[in-house]
N, C-alpha and C positions, 0 to 999 in steps of 0.2 A: 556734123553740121553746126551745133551751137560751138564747139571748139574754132571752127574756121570763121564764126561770125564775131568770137572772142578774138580772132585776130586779127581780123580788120580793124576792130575798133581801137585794138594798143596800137594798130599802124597808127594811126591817124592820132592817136593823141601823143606820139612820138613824133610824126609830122610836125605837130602842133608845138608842141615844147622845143623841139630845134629849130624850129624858122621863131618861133617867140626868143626863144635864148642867145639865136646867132643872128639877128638880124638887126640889132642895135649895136656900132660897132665898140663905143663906151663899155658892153660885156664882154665884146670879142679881147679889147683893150685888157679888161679885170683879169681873162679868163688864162693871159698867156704871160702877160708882164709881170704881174705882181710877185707870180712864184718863180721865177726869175730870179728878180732885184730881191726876195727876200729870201732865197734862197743863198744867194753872194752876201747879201750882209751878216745873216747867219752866221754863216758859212766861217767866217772871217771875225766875226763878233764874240760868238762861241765858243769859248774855249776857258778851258782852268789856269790853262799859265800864264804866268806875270812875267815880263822882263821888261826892264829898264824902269827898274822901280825909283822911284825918287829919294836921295838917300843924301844924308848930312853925314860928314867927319870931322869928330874934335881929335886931333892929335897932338896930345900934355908930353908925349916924351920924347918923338920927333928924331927918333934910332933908325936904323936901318930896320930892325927888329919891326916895329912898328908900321915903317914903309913898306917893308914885305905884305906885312897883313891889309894893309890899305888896297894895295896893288893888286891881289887877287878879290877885292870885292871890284875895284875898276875893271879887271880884265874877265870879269863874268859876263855872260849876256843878260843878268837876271837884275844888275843895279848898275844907277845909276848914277856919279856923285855931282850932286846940282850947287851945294855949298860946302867948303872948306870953313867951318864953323872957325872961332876967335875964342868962345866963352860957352858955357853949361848953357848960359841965360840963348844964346844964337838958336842952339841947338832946340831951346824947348821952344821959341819963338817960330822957328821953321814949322815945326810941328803944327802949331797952335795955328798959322797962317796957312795950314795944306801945301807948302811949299815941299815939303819930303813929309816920305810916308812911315822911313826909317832911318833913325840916329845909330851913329857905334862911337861912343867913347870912348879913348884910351889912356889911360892915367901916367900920371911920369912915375918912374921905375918898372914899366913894362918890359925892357929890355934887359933890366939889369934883372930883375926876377927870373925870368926866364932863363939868363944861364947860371943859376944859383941854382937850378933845379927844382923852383919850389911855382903849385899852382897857382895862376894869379888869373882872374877874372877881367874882363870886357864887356864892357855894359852895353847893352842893345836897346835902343826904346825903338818903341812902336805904335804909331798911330793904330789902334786896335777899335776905332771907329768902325771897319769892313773889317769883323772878324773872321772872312776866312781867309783874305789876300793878308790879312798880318800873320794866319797861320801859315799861310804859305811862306811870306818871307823871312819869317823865323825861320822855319825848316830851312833855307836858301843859304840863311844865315849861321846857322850851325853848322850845315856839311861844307862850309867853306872855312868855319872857325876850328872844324874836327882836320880837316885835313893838312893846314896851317900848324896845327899844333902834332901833328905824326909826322911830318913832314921832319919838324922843327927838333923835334924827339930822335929822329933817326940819322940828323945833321949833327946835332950833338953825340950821338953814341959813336959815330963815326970818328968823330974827331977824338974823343975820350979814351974810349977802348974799339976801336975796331977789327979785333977777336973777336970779342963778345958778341958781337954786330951780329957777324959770319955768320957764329954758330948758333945765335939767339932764333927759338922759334917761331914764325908768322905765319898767322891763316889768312888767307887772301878768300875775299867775298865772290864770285865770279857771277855777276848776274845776267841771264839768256831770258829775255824777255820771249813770249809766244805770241804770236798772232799781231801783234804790234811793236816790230825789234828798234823803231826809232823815240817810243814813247810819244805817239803827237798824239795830243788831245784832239786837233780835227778828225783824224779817223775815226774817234770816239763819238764826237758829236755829227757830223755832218750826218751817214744813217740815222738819228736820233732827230736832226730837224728834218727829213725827206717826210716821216711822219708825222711829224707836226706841224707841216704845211700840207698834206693830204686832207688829215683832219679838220685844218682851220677851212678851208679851202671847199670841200666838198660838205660837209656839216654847215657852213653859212648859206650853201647855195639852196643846199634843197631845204632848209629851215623857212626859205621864203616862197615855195610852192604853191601850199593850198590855200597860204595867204593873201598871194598873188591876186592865184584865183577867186577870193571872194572881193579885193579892196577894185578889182578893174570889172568886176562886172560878168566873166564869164563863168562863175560857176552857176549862175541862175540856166546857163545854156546848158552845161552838164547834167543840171536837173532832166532836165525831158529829156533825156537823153537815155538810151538801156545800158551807158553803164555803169559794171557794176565797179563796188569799193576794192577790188583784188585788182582788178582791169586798171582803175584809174591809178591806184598805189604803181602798178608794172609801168605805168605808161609817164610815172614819175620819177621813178628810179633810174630806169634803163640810161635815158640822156645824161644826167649828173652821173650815173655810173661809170659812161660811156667817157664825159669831160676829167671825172677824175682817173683814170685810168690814163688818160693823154698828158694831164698833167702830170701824176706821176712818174710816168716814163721820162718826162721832160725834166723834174727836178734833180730824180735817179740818174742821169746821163748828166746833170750839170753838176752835180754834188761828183761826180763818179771823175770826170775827167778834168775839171778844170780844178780839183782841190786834192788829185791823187790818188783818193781814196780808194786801196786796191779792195778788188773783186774776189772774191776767192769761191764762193758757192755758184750753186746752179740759179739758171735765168728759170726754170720752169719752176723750182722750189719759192723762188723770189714773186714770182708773179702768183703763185697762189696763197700768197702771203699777204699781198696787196690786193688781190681780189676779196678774200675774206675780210680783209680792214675796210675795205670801202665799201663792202656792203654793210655791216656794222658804223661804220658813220654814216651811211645812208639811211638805216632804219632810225637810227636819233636825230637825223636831221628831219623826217620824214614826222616821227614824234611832235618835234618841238612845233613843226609847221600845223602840224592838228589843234595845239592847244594855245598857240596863238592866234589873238585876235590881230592884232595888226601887224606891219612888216618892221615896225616897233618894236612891240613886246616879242618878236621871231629872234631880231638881234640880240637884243639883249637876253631872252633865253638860251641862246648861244653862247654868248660870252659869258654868260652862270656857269655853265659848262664848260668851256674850252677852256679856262683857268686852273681851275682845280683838277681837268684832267689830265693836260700838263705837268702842276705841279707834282701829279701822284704816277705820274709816267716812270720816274726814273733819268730823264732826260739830264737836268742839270744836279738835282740830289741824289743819290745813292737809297735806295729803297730801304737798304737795312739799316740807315739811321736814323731812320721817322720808327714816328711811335708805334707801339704796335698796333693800334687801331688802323692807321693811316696804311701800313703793312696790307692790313688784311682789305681793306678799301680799295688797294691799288689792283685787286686780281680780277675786280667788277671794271677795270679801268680797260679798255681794245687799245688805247693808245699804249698802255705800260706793255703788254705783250706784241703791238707792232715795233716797237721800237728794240724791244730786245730781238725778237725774230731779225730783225734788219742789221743791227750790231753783231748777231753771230752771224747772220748769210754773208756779208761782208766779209767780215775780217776773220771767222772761224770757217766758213765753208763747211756746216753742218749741215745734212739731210734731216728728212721729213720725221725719220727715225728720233730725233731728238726734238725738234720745232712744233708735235704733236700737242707738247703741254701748251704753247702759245695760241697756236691754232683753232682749239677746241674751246676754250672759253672765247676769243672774239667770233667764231662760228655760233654759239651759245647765245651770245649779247646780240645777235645779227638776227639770229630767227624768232628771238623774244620782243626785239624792238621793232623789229616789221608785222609780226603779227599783234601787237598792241596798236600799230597805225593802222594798218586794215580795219582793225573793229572800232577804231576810235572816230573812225572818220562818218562823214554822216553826208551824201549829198543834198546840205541843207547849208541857209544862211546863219543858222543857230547854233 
């Protein structure tokens, strides 16, 4: 009897929260677009590679030797040459103005060194303002200046001795990439923001719950009312669990088909990857809403959070290159283990057999931070 009289009352405050959440159409607006268009910009935004970097050329010796080398940084998709520099002085002025991001000088007697046989150097600068797009274009810039010069090595031995060529030994590198053969950093990111708009997404909504309820006046009604703090938490979750579970699926199907991003694991492993994530953003969103007093201080405890948890996701940085503090930090983080959970169902197609270690800690953070909101709540104005 009190179990079925427990049910009516989450009816009705599930009633209550869906016609309050769905009947301003401005939420209905928030609740579909925004993960949408931010899911496309993402999508599109995010990503580690560079091309068509902004790139200055001085050329002092003006050889064929030289035009060769120029020529394969033009015909890469990685640079791109916006001035044919005059003077050293052009070159650092480009630089100094953000006009390119990267210089290659080449000295005169570059061509005649080179069939003398002897090493002769290519000065690279580098706007190293954004030290990691200059590490990238470094890297860019060397496997195009390594391959120029074996190239160049093997055009000469040709011509010299080509016996020796023949019989001369070469290891050949052959590289078989797994699970991503085209190397696109969207497949890497896009799973990695499906969570990070779950998170933003269901963690803002219910952060503004119990606040709601005190800044409009109806928690005074909940007072006289029998019920109790477990009732009212279910009768808070359920709807935002219920919106983040749609939106998911919604950003899931738009990251999934309109950016390629192949599928490779199971939909039943996947969905209970995202049911344990969003109850875990739900018990923290549920949290923050306890300990704010207004719909104020709710966002902004939210955005405490959704930053740092982010940063300690794994999402844009590599986990093993933070410090070790920040390491051991990341494993209290349900976003660092959805987001990998989602990067291997994806694109490794791994079971539940392996996704265990993910699972179990944001299951952990989920029944720790709901049962701190049950007891935290008080229905009272105080």
């Amino acid at each position: 009897m009190k179990f079925r009289q427990a049910l009516g009352r989450i009816r009705h405050l599930l009633k209550k929260e869906f016609i309050q959440t769905l009947r301003d159409p401005h939420t209905r607006f928030v609740l579909i677009a925004p993960p949408i268009i931010q899911m496309l910009v993402f999508g599109y935004a995010a990503t580690m590679e560079i091309r068509h970097v902004p790139m200055a050329v001085l050329d002092l010796d003006r050889t064929s030797e030289s035009r060769d080398l120029v020529e394969r940084f033009t015909g890469s998709r990685y640079f791109e040459i916006r001035m044919p520099a005059a003077s050293r002085q052009d070159l650092r002025d480009g630089i100094d103005r953000g006009d390119v991001l990267v210089a290659l000088e080449i000295d005169s007697g570059f061509a005649g060194r080179l069939r003398d046989g002897h090493r002769i150097s290519v000065q690279a600068l580098v706007d190293s303002s954004n030290s990691n797009t200059a590490l990238v274009a470094l890297g860019y810039m060397n496997q195009i200046g390594a391959r120029f010069a074996q190239d160049y090595a093997r055009d000469r031995a040709g011509r010299i001795a080509p016996q020796v060529l023949m019989t001369a030994p070469q290891v050949a590198l052959e590289t078989r990439p797994w699970f991503n053969e085209g190397l696109e950093s969207r497949w890497y990111f896009v799973p990695g923001v499906i969570g990070n708009l779950m998170m933003m997404m269901v963690m803002t909504l219910t952060a503004f719950a119990v606040v709601r309820e005190r800044e409009i006046g109806t928690l005074e009604q909940l007072m006289v009312t029998p019920v109790r703090r477990w009732e009212f938490i279910v009768g808070k979750t359920v709807p935002f669990f219920l919106i983040g579970l749609f939106d998911a699926a919604l950003i899931a199907t738009i990251g999934t088909l309109w950016f390629g991003v192949p599928f490779r694991g199971s939909v039943a492993v996947l969905g209970i990857g995202i049911v344990v994530f969003l109850f875990a953003a739900l018990g923290l969103g549920l949290f923050l809403s306890t300990i704010a007093a207004t719909q104020q201080q709710a966002r902004n405890s939210a955005f405490f959070f959704t930053m740092p948890m982010t940063t300690l996701s794994g999402f844009g940085t590599p986990i093993s290159s933070m410090p070790m503090v920040c390491q051991h930090l990341s494993y209290i983080n349900p976003l660092r283990h959805v987001v990998a959970l989602l990067r291997t169902v994806y694109l490794k197609g791994v079971g539940l057999d392996v996704l265990w270690r993910d699972l179990a800690p944001m299951a952990v953070f989920a029944v720790v931070m709901l049962s701190i909101s049950i007891l935290r709540f008080r229905k009272s104005l105080e």
